[in-house]
C-alpha positions in Angstrom: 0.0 0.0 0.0 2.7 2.2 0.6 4.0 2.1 -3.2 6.7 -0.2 -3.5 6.4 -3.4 -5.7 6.3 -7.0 -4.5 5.7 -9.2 -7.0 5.6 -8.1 -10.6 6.2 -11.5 -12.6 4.5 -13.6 -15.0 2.2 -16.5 -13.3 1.0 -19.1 -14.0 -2.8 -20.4 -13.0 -3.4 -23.9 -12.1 -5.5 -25.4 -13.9 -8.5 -24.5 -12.1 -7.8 -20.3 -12.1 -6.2 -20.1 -9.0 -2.5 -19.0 -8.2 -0.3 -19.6 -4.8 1.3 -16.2 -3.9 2.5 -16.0 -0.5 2.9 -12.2 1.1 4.5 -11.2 4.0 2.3 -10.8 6.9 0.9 -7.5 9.0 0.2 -5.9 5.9 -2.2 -4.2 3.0 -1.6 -4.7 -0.7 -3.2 -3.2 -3.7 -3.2 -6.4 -6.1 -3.9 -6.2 -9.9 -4.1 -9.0 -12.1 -3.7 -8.7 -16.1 -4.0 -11.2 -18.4 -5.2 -11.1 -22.9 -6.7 -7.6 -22.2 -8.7 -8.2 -18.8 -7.8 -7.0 -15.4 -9.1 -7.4 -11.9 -7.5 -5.2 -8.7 -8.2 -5.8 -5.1 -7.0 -5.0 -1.5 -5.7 -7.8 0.3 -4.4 -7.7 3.9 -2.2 -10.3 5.7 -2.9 -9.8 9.2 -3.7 -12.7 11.5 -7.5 -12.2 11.5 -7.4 -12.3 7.5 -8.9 -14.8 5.2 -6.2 -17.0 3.5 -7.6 -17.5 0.3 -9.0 -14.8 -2.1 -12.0 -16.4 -4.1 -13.9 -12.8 -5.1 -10.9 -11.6 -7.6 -12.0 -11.9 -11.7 -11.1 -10.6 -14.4 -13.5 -8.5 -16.7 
C-alpha cells in the first residue's frame, strides 16, 4: 500500500484459475491482475485475522 512493488512477474494459474502467492504478513496490498486484455484489482491484507484465500478476484 505504501508504493513499492512486491511481485511483478508472469504467473501461471493452475488449472482450475487459482495461483499460490504467498505475502509477508501484517500488511495491506493493492493487487492487480492482467492477463489477454482483462484485469481485476483488489486490497488484500495479511494480518492474523485475514482470510487466506482470495475467491472474489475476476477478471473483466
Amino acid at each position: 500500500m505504501d508504493g513499492n512493488v512486491v511481485v511483478d512477474e508472469t504467473m501461471k494459474s493452475q488449472s482450475n484459475g487459482f495461483i499460490d502467492l504467498w505475502l509477508p504478513r501484517d500488511t495491506k496490498y493493492q493487487i492487480e491482475i492482467e492477463y489477454d486484455g482483462k484485469k481485476a484489482e483488489s486490497e488484500i491484507a495479511t494480518f492474523e485475522s485475514d482470510g487466506t484465500c482470495n475467491t472474489t478476484m475476476q477478471l473483466k
